[in-house]
PDB file of N, CA, C and O in Angstrom:
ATOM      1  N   UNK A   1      94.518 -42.643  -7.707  1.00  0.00           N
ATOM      2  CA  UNK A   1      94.640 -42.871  -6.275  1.00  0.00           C
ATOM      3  C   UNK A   1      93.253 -42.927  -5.665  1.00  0.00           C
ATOM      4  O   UNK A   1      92.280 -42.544  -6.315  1.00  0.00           O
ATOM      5  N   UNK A   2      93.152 -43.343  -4.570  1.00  0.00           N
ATOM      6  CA  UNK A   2      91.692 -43.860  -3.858  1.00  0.00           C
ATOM      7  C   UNK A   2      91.981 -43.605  -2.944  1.00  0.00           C
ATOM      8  O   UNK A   2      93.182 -43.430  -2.736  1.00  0.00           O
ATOM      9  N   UNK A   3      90.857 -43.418  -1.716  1.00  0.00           N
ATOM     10  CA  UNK A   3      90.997 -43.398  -0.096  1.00  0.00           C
ATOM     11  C   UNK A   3      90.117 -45.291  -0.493  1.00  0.00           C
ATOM     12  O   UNK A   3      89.674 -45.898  -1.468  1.00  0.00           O
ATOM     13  N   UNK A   4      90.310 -45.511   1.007  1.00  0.00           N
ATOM     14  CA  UNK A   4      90.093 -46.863   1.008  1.00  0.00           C
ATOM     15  C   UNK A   4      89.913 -47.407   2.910  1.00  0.00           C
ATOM     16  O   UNK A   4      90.417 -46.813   3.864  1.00  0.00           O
ATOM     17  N   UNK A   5      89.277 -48.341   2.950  1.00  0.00           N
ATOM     18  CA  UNK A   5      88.930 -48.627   4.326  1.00  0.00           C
ATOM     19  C   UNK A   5      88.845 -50.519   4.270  1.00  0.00           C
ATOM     20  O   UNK A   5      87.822 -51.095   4.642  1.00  0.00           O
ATOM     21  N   UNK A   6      89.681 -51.042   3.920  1.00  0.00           N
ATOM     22  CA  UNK A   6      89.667 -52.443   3.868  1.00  0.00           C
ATOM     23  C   UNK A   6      88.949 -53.049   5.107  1.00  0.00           C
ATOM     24  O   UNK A   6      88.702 -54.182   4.695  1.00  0.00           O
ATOM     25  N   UNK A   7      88.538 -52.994   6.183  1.00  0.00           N
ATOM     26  CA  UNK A   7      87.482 -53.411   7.099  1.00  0.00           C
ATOM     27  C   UNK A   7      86.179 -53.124   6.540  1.00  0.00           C
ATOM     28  O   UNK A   7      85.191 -53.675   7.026  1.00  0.00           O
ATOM     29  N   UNK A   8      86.075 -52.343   5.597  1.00  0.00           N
ATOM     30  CA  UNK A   8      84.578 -52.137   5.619  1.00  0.00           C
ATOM     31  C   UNK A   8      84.424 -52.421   4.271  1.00  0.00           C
ATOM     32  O   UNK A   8      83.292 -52.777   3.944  1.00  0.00           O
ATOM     33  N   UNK A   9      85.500 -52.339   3.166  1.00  0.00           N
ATOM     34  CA  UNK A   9      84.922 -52.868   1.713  1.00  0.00           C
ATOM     35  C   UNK A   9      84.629 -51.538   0.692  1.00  0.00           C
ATOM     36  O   UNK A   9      83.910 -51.543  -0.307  1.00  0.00           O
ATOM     37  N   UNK A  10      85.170 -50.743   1.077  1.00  0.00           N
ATOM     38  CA  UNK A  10      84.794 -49.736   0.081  1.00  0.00           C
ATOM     39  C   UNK A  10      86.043 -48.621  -0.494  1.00  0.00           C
ATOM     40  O   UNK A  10      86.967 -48.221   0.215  1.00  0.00           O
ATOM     41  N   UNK A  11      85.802 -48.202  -2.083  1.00  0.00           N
ATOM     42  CA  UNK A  11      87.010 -47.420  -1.987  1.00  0.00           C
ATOM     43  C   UNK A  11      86.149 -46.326  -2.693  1.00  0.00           C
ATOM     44  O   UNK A  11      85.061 -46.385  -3.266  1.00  0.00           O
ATOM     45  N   UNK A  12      87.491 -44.761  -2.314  1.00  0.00           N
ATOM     46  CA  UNK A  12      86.522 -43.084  -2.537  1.00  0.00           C
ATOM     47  C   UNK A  12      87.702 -42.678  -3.596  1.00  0.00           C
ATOM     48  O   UNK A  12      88.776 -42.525  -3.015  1.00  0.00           O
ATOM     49  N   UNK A  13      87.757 -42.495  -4.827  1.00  0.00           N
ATOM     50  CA  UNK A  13      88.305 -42.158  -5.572  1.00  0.00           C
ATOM     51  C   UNK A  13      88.563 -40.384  -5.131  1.00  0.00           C
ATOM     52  O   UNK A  13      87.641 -39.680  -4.720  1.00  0.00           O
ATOM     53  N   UNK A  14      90.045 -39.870  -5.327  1.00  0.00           N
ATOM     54  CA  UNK A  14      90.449 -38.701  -4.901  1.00  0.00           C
ATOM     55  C   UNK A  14      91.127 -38.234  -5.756  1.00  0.00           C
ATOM     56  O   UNK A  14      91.606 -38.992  -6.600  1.00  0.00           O
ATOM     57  N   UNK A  15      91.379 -36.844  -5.804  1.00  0.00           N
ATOM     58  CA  UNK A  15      91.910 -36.228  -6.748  1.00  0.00           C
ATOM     59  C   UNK A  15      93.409 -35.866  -6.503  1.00  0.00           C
ATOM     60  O   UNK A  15      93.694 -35.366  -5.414  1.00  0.00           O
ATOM     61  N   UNK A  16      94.459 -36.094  -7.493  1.00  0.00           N
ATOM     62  CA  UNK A  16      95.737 -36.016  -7.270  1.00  0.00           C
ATOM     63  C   UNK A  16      95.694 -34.870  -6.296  1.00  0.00           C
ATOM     64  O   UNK A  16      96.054 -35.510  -5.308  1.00  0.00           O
ATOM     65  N   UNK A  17      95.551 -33.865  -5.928  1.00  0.00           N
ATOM     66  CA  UNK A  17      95.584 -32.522  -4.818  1.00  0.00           C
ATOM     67  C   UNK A  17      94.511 -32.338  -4.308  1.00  0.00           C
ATOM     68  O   UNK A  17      93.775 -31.833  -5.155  1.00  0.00           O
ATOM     69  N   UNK A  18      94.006 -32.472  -3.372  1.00  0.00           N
ATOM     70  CA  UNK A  18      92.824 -32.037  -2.615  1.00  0.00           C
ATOM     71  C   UNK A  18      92.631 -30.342  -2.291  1.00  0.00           C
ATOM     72  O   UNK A  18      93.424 -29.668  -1.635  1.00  0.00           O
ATOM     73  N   UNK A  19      91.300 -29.826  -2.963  1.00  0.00           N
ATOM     74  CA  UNK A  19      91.237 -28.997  -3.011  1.00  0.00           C
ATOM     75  C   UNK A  19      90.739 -28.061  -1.436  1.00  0.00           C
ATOM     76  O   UNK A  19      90.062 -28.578  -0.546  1.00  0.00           O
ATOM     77  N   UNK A  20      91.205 -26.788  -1.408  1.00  0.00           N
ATOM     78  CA  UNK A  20      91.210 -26.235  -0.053  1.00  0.00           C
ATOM     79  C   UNK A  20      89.628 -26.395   0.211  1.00  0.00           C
ATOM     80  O   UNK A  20      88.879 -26.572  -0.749  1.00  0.00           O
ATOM     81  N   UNK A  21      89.070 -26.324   1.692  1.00  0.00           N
ATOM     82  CA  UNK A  21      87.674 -26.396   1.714  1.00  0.00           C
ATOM     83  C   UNK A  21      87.333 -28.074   1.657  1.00  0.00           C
ATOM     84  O   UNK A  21      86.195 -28.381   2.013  1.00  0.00           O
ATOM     85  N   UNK A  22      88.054 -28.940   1.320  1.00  0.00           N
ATOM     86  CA  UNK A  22      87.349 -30.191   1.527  1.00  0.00           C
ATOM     87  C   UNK A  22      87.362 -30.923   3.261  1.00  0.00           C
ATOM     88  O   UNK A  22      88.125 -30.704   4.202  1.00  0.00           O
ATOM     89  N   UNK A  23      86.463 -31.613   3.164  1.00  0.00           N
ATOM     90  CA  UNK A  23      85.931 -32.196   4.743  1.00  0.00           C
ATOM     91  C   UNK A  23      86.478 -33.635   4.743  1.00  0.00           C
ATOM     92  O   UNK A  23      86.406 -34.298   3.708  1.00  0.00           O
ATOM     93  N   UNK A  24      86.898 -34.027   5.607  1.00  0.00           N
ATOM     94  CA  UNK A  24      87.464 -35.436   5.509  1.00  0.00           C
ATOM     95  C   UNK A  24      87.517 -35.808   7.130  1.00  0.00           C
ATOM     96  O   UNK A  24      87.533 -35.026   8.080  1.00  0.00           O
ATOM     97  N   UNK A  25      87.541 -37.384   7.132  1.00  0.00           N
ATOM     98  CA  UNK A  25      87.434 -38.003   8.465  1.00  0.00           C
ATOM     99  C   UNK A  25      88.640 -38.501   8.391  1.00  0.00           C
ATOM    100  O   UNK A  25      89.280 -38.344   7.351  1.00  0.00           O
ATOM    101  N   UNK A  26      89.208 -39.226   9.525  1.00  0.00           N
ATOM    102  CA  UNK A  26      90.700 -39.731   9.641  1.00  0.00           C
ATOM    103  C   UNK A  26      89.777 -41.354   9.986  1.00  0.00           C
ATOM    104  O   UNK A  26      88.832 -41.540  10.753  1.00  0.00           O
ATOM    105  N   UNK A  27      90.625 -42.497   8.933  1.00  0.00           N
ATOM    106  CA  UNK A  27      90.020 -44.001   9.168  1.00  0.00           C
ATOM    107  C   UNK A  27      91.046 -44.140   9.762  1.00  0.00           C
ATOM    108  O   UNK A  27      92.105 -43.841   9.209  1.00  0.00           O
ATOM    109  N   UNK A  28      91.011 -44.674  11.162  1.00  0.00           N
ATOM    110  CA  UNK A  28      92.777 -44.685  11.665  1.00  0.00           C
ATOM    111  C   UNK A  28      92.719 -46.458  11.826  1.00  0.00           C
ATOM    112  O   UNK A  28      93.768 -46.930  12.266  1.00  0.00           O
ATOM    113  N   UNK A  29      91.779 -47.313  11.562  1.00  0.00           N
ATOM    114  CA  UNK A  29      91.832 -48.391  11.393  1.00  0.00           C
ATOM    115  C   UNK A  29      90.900 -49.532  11.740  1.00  0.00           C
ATOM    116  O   UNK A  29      90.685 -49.355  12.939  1.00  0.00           O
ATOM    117  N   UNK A  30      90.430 -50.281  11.473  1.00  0.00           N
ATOM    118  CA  UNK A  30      89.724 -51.267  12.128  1.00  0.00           C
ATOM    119  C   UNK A  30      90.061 -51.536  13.762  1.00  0.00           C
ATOM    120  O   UNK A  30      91.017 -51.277  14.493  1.00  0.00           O
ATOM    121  N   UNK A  31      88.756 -52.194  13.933  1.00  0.00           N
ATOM    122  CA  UNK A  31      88.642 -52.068  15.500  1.00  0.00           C
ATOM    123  C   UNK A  31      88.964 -51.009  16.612  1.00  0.00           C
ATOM    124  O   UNK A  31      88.972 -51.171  17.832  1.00  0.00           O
ATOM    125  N   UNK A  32      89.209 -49.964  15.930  1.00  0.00           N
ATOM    126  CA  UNK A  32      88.800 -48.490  16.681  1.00  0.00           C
ATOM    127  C   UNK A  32      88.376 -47.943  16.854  1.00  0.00           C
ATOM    128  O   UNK A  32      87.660 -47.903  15.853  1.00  0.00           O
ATOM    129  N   UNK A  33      87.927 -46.912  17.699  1.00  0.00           N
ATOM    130  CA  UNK A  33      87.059 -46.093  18.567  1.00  0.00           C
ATOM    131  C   UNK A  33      87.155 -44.721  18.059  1.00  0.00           C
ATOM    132  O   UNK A  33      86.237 -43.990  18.431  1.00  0.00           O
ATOM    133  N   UNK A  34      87.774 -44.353  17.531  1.00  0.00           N
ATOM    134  CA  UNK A  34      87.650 -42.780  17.663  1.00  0.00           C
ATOM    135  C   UNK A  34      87.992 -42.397  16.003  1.00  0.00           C
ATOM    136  O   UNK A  34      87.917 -43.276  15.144  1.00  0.00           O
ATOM    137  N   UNK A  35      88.293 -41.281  15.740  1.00  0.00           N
ATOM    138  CA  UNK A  35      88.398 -40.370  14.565  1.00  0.00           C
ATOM    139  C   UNK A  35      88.577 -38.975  14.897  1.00  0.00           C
ATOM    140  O   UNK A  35      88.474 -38.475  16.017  1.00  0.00           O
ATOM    141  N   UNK A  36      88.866 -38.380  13.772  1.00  0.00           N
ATOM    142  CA  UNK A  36      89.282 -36.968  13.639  1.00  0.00           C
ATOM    143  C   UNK A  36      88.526 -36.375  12.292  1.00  0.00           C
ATOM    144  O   UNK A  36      88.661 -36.955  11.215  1.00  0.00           O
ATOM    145  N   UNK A  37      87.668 -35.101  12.435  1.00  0.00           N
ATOM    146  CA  UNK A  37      87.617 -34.772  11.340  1.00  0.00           C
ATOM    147  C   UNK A  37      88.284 -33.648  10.821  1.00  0.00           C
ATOM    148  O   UNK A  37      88.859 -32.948  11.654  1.00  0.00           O
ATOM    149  N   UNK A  38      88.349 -33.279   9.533  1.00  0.00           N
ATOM    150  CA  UNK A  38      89.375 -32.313   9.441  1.00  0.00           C
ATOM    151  C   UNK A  38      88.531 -31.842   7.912  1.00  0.00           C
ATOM    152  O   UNK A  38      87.942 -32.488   7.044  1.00  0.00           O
ATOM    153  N   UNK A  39      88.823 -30.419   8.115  1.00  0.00           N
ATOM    154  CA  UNK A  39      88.477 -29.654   6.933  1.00  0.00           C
ATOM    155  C   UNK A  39      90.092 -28.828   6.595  1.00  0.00           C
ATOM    156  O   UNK A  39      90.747 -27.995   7.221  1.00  0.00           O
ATOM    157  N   UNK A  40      90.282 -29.517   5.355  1.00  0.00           N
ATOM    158  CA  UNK A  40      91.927 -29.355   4.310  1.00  0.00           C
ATOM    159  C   UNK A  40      91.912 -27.866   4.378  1.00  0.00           C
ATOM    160  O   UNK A  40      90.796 -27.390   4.171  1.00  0.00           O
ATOM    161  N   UNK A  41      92.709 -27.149   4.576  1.00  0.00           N
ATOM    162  CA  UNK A  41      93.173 -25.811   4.001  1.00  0.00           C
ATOM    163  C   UNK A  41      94.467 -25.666   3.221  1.00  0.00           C
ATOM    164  O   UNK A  41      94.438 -24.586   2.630  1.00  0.00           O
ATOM    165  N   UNK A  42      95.406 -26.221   3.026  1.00  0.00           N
ATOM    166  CA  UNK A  42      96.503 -26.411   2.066  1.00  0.00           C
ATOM    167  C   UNK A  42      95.991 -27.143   0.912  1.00  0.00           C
ATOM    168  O   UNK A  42      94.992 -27.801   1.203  1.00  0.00           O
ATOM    169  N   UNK A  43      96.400 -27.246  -0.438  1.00  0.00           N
ATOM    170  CA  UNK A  43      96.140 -27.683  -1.801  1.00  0.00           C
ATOM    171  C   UNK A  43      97.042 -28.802  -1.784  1.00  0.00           C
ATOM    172  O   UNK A  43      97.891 -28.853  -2.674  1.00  0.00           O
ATOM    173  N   UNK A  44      96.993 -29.744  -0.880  1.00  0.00           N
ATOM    174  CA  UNK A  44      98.357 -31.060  -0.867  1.00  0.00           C
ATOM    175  C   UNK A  44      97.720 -32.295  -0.700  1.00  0.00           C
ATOM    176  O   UNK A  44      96.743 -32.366   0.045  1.00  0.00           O
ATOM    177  N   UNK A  45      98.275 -33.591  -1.483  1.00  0.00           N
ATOM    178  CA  UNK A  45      97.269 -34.839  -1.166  1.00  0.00           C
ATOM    179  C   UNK A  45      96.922 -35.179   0.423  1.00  0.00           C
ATOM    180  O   UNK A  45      97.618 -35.203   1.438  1.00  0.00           O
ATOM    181  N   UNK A  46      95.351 -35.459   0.128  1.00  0.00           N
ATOM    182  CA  UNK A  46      95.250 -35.951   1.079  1.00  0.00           C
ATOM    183  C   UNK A  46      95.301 -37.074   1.568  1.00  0.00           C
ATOM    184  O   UNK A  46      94.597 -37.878   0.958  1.00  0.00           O
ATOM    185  N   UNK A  47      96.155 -37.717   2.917  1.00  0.00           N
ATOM    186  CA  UNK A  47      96.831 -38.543   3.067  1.00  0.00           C
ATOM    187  C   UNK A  47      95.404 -40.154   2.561  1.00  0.00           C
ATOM    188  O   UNK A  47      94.189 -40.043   2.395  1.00  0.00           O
ATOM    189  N   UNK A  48      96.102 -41.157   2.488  1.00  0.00           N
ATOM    190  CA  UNK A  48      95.101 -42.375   2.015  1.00  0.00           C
ATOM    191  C   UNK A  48      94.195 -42.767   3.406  1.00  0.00           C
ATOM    192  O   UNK A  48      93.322 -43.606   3.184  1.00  0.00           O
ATOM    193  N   UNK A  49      94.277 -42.305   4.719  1.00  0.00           N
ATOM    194  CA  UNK A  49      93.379 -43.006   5.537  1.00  0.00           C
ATOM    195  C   UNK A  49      92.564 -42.049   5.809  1.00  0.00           C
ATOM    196  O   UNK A  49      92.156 -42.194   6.961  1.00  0.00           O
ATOM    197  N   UNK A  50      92.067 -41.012   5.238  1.00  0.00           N
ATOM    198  CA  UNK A  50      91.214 -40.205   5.172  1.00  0.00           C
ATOM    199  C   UNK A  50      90.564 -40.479   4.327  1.00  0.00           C
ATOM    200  O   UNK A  50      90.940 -40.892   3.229  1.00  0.00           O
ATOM    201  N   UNK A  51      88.523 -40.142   5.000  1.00  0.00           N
ATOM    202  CA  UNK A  51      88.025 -40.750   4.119  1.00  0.00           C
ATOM    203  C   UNK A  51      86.955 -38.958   3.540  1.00  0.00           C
ATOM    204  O   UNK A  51      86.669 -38.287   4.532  1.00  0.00           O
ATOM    205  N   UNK A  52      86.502 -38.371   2.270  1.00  0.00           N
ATOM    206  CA  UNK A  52      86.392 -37.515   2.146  1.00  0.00           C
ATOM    207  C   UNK A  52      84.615 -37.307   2.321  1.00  0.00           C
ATOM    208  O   UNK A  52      83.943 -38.115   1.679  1.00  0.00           O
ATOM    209  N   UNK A  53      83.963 -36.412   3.040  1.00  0.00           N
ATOM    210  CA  UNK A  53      82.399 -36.329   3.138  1.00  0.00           C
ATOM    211  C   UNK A  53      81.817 -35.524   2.811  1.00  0.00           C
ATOM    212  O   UNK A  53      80.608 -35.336   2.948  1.00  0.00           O
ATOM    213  N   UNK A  54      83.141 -34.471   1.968  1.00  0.00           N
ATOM    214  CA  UNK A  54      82.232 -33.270   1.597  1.00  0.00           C
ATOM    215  C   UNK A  54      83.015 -31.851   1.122  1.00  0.00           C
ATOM    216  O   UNK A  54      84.149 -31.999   0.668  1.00  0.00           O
ATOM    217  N   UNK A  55      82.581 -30.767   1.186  1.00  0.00           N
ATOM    218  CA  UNK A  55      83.601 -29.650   1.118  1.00  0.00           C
ATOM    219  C   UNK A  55      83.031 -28.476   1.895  1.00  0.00           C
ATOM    220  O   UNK A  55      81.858 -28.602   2.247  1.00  0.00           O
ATOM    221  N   UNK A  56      83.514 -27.618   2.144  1.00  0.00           N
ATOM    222  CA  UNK A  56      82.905 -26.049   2.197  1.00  0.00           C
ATOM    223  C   UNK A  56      82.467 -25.401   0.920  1.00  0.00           C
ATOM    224  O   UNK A  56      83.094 -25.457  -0.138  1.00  0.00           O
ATOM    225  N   UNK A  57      81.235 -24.727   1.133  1.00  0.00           N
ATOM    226  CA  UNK A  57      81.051 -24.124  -0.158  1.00  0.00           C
ATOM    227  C   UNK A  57      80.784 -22.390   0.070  1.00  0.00           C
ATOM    228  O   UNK A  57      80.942 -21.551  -0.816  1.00  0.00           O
ATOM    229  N   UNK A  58      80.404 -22.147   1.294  1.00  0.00           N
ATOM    230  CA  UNK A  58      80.421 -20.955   1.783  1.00  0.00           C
ATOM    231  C   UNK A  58      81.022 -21.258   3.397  1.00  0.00           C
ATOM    232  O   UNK A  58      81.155 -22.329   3.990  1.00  0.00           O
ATOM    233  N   UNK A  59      81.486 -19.060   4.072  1.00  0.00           N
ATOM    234  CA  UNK A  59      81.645 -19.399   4.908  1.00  0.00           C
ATOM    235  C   UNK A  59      83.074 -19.841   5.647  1.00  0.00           C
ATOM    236  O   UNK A  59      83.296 -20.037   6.842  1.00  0.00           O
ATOM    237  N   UNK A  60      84.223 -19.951   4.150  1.00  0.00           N
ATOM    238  CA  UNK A  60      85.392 -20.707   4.781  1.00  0.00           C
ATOM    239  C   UNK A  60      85.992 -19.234   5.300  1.00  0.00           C
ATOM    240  O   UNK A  60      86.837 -18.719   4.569  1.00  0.00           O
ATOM    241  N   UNK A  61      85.641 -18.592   6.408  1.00  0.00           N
ATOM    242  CA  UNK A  61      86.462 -17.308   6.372  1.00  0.00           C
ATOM    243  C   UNK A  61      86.214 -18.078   7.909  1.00  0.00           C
ATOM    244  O   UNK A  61      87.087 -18.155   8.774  1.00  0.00           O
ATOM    245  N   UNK A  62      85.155 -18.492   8.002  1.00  0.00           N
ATOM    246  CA  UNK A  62      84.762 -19.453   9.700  1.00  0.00           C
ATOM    247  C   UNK A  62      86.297 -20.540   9.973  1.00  0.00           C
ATOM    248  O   UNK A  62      86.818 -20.624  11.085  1.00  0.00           O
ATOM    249  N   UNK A  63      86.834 -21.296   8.728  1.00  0.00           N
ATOM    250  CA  UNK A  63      87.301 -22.117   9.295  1.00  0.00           C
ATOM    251  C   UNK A  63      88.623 -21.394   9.263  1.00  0.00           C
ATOM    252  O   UNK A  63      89.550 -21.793   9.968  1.00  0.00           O
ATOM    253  N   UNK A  64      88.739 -20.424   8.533  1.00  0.00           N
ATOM    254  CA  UNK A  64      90.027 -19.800   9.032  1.00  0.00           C
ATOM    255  C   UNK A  64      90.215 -19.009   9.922  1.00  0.00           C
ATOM    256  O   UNK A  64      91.304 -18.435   9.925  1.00  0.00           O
ATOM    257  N   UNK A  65      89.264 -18.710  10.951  1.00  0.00           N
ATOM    258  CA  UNK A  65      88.855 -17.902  11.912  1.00  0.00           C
ATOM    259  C   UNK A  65      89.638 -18.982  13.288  1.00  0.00           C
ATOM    260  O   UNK A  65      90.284 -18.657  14.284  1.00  0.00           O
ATOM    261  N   UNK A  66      89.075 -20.759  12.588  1.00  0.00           N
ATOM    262  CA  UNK A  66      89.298 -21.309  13.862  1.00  0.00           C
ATOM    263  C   UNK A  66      91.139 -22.126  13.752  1.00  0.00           C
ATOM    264  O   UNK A  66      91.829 -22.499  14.700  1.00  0.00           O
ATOM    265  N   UNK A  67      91.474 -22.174  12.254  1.00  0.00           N
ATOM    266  CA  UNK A  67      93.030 -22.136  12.059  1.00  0.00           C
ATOM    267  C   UNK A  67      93.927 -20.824  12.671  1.00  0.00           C
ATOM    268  O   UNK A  67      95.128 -20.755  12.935  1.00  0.00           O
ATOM    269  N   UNK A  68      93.088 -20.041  12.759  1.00  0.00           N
ATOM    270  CA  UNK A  68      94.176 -18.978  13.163  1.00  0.00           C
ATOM    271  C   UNK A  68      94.348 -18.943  14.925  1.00  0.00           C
ATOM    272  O   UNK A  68      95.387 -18.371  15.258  1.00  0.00           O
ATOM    273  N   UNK A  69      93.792 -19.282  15.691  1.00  0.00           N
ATOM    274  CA  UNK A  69      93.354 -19.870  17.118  1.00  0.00           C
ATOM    275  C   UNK A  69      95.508 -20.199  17.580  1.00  0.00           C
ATOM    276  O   UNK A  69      96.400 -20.901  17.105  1.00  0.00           O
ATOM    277  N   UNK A  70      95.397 -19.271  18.631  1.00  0.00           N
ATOM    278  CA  UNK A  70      96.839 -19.802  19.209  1.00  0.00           C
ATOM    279  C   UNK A  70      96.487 -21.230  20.000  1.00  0.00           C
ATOM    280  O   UNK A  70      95.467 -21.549  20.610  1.00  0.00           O
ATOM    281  N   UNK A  71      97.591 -21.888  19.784  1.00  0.00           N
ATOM    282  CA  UNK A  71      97.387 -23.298  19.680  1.00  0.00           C
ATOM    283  C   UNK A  71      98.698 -23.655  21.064  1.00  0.00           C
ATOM    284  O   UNK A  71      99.369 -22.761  21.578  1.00  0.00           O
ATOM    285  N   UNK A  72      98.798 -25.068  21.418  1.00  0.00           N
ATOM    286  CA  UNK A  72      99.730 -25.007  22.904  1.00  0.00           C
ATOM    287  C   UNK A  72     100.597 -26.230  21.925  1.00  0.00           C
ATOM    288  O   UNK A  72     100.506 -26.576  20.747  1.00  0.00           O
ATOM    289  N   UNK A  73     101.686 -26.771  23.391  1.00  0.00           N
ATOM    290  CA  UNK A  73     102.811 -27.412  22.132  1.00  0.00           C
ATOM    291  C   UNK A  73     102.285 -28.003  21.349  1.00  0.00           C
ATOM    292  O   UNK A  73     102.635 -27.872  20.175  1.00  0.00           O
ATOM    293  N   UNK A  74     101.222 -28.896  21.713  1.00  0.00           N
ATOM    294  CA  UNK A  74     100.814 -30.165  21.102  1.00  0.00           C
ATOM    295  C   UNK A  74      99.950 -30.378  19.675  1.00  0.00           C
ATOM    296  O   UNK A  74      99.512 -31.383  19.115  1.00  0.00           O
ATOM    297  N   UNK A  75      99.908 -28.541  19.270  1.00  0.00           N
ATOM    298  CA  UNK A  75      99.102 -28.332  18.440  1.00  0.00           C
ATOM    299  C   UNK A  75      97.344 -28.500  18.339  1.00  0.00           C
ATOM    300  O   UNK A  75      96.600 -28.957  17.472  1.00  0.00           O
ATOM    301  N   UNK A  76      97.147 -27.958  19.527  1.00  0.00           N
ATOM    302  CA  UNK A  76      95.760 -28.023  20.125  1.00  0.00           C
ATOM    303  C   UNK A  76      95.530 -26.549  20.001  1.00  0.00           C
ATOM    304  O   UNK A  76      96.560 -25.901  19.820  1.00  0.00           O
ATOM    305  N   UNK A  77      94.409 -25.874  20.058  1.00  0.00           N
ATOM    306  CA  UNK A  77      93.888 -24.929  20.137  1.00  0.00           C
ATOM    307  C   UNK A  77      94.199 -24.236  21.746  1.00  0.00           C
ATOM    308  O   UNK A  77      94.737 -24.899  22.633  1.00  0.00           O
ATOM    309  N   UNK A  78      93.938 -23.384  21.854  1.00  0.00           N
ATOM    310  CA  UNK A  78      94.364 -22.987  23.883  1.00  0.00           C
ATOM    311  C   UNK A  78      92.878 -22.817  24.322  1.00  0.00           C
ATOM    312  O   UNK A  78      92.486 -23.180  25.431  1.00  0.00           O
ATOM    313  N   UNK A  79      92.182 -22.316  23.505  1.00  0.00           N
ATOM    314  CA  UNK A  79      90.440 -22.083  23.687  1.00  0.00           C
ATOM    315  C   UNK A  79      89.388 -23.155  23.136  1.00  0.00           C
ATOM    316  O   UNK A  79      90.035 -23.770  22.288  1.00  0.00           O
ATOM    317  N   UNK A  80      89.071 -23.288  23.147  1.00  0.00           N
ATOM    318  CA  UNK A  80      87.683 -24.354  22.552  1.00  0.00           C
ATOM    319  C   UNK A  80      86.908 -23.655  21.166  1.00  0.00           C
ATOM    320  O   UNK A  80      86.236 -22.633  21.025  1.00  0.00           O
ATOM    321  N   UNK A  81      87.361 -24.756  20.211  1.00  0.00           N
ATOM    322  CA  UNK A  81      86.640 -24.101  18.717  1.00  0.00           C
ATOM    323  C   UNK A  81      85.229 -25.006  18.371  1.00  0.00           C
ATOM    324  O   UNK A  81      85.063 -26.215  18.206  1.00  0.00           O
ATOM    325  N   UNK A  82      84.350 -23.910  18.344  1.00  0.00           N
ATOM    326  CA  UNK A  82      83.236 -25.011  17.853  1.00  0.00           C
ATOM    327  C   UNK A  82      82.479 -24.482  16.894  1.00  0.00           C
ATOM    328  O   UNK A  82      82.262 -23.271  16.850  1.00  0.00           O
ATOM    329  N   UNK A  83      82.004 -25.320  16.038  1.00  0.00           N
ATOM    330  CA  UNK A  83      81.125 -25.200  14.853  1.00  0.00           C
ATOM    331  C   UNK A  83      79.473 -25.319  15.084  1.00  0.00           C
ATOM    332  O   UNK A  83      78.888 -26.399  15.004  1.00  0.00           O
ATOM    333  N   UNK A  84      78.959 -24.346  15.313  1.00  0.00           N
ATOM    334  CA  UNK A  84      77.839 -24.619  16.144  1.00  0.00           C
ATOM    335  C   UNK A  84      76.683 -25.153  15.240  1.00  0.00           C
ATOM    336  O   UNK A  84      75.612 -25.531  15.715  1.00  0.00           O
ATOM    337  N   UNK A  85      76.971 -25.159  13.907  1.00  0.00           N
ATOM    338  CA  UNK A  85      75.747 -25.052  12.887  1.00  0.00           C
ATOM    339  C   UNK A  85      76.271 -25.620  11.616  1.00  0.00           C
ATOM    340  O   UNK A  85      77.423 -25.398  11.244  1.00  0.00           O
ATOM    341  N   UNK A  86      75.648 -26.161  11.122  1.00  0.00           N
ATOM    342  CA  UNK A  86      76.324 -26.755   9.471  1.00  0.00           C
ATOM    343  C   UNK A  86      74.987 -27.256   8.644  1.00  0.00           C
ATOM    344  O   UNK A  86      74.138 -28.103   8.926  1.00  0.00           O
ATOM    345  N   UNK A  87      75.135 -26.462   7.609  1.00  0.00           N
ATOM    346  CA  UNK A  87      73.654 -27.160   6.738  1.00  0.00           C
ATOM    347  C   UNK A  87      74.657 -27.530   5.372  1.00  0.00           C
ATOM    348  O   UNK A  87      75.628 -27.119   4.738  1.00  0.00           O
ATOM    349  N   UNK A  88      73.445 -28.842   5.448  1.00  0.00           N
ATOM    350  CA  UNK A  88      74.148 -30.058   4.668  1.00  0.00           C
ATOM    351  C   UNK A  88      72.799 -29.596   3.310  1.00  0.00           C
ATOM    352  O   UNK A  88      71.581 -29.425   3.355  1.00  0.00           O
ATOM    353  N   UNK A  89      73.971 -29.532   2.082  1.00  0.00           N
ATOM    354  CA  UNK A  89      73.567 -29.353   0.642  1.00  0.00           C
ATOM    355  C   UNK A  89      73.793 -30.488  -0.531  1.00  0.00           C
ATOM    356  O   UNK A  89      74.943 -30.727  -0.899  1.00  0.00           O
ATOM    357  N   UNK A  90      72.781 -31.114  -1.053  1.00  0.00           N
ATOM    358  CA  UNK A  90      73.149 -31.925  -2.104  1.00  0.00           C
ATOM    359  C   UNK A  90      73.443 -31.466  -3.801  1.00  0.00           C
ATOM    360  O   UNK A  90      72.723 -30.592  -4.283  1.00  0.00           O
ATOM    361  N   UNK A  91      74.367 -32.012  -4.519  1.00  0.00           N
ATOM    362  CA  UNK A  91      74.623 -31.326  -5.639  1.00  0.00           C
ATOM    363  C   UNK A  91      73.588 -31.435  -6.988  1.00  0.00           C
ATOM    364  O   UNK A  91      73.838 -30.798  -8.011  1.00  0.00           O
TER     365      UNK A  91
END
């Protein structure tokens, strides 16, 4: 299986289960404006219009700090979650 972005020409090979801690963007399609990013916490595929940029490697006690956040119907947070800092590591 692959993530894939046919407007732009490129495909991201993925692993049958995406492991907890991975970082991913939402490609919601050509000629659009916006995105979502999302860091996975369940062990379940991740859907194909997500495209993957990375993982957590320390620290995920932060993003479960901001999953645990009472949230309103719409599945929004009720407070404002922000990530104030992120250092980027190459392998």
């Amino acid at each position: 299986m692959s993530l894939s972005d046919p407007s732009r020409g490129f495909r991201i090979p993925t692993p049958p289960a995406s492991p907890v801690g991975l970082g991913a963007v939402e490609i919601p399609g050509p000629s659009t404006n916006g995105s979502q990013f999302f860091i996975w916490r369940g062990d379940l595929k991740l859907p194909h219009q997500y495209t993957i940029l990375g993982e957590v490697v320390s620290a995920m006690e932060a993003v479960d700090a901001i999953a645990a956040l009472p949230t309103d119907a719409q599945d929004r947070p009720r407070r404002e979650a922000v990530i104030s800092k992120v250092s980027v590591a190459t392998a």
